[in-house]
C-alpha positions as a LaTeX table, in Angstrom:
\begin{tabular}{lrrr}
\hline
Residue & $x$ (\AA) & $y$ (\AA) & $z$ (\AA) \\
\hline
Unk1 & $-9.64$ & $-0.19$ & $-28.76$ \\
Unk2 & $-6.39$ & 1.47 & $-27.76$ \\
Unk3 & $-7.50$ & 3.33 & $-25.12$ \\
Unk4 & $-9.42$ & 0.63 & $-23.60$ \\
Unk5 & $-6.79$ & $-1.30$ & $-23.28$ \\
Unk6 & $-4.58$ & 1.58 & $-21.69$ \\
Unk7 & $-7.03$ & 2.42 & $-19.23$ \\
Unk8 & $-7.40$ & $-1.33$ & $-17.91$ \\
Unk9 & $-4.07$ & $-1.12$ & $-17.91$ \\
Unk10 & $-3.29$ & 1.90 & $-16.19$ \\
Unk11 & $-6.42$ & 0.67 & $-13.59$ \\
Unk12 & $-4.88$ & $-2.85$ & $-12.51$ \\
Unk13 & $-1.66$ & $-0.86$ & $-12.25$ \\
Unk14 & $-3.08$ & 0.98 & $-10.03$ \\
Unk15 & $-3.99$ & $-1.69$ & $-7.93$ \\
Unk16 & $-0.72$ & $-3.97$ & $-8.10$ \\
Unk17 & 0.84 & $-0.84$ & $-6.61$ \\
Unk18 & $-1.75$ & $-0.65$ & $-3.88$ \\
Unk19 & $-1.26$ & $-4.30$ & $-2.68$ \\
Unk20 & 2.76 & $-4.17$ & $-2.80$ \\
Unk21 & 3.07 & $-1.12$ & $-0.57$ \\
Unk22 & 0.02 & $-2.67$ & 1.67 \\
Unk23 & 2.92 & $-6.14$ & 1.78 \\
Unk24 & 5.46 & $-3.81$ & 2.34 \\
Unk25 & 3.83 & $-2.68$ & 5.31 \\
Unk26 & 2.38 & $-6.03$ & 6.91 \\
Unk27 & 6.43 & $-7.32$ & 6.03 \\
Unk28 & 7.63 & $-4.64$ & 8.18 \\
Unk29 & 5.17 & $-5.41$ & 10.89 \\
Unk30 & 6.27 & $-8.66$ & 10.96 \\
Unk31 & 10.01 & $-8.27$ & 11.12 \\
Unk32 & 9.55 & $-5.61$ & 13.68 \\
Unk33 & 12.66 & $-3.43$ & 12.89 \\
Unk34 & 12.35 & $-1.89$ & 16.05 \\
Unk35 & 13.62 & $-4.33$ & 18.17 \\
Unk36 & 17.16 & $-3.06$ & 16.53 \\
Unk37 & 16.50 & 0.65 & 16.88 \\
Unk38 & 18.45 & 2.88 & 19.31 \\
Unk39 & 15.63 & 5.50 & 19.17 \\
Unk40 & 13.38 & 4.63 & 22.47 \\
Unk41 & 9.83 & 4.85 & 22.66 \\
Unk42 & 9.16 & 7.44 & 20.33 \\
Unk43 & 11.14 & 5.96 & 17.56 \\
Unk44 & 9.46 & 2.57 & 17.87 \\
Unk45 & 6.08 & 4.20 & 18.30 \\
Unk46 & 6.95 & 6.40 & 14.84 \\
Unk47 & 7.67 & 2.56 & 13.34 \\
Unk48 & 5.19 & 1.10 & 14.27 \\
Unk49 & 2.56 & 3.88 & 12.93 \\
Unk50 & 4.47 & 4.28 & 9.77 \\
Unk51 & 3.84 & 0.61 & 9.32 \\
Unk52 & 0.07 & 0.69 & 10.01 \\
Unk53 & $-0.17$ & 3.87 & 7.90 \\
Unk54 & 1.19 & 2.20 & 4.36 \\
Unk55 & $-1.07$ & $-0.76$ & 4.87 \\
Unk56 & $-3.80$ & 1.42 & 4.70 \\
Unk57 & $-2.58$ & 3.88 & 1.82 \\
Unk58 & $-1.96$ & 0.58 & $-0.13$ \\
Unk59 & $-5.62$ & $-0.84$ & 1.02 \\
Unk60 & $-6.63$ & 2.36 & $-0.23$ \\
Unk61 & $-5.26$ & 2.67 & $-3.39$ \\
Unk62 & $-5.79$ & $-0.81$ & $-4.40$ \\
Unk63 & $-9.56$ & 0.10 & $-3.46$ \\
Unk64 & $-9.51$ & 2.96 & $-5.40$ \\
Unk65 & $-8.09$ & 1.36 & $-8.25$ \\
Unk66 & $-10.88$ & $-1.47$ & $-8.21$ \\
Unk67 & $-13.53$ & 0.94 & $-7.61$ \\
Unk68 & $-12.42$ & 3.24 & $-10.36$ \\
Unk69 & $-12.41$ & 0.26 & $-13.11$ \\
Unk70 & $-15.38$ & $-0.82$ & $-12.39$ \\
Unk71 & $-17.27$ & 2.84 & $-13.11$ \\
Unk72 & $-15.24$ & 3.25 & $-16.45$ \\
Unk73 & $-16.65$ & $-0.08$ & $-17.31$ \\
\hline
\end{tabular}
């Protein structure tokens, strides 16, 4: 019972941490930092990616963490 209980646990965890750094990054598109940066091109372009990038590690791990309590199921 205990470790049931840990594991869904640990497994929607998992997945609250997924979606917050997938907001993270769709907040930070949308307040576009780069409009103050003193950087140029490349720095916005770095940004910009960096943005893109954590909402898909956090669209990942939320998938992974879905996926993965559904086979321990």
């Amino acid at each position: 019972m205990i470790r049931e209980t840990t594991a869904g646990l640990v497994t929607w965890m998992v997945v609250a941490v997924g979606v917050f750094v997938a907001l993270v990054g769709v907040a930070t598109l949308v307040g576009m930092p780069w409009r103050y940066t003193a950087m140029g091109a490349v720095g916005i372009a770095l940004q910009i990616f960096g943005s893109v990038v954590a909402v898909g590690i956090g669209a990942g791990l939320a998938w992974l963490g879905v996926t993965s309590g559904r086979e321990k199921r």
